[in-house]
C-alpha positions in Angstrom: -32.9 -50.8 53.4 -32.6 -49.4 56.9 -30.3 -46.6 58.5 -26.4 -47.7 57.9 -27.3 -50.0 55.5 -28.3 -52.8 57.7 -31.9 -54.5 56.6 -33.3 -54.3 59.9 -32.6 -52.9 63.9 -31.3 -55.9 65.8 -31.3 -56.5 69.6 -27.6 -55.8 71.2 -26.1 -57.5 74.2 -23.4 -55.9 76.3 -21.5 -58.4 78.6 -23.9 -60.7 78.0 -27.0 -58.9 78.8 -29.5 -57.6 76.5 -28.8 -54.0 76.2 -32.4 -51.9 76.8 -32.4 -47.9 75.7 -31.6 -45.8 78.5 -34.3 -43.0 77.5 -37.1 -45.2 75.7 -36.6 -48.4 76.8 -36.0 -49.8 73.7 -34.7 -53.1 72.7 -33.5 -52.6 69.0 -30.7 -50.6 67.5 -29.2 -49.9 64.6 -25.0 -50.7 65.0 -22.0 -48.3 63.5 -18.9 -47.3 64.0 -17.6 -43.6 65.1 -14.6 -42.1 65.6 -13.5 -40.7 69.1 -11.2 -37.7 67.8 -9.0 -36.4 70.0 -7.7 -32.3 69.8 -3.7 -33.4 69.7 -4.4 -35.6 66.6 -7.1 -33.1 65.2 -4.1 -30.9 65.6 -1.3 -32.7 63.4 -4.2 -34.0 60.8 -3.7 -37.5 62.1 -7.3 -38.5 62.8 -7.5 -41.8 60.9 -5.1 -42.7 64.0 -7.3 -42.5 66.6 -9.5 -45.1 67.9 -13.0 -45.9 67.2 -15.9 -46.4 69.1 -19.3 -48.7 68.7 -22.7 -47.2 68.4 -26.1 -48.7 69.4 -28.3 -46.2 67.8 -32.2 -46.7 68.9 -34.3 -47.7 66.7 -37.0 -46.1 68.7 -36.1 -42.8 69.4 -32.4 -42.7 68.0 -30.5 -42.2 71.2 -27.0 -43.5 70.5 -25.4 -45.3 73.2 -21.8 -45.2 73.0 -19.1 -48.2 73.7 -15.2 -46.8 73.8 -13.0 -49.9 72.6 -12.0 -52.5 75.7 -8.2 -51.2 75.5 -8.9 -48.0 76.6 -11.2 -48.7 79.3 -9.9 -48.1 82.7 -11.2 -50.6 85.5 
């Protein structure tokens, strides 16, 4: 069994297009889930309550490229 449980890295696409490793060049990653604390919640203990992000970890060289959830995205 691989990192985060999953059997095997799996290629990622990100609005349609393959996603490639920004240091290695890479084409696999391992996927999970992290938490994007902020200080104010950290404060009051509330950190289940703020949003997560999704990780594309290489499976190359372990970069992690990070994805912050559509809704909080500015345009």
């Amino acid at each position: 069994m691989g990192l985060f449980g999953e059997q095997e890295p799996q290629q990622v696409e990100v609005l349609g297009k393959p996603l490639r490793c920004h240091v290695c060049g890479g084409q696999e990653f391992w996927q999970r889930q992290a938490q994007l604390n902020t200080s104010l919640a950290t404060f009051f203990n509330l950190d289940w309550a703020n949003p997560s992000a999704t990780c594309a970890v290489c499976a190359h060289c372990g970069y992690i490229h990070w994805f912050a959830p559509l809704k909080i995205q500015k345009e």
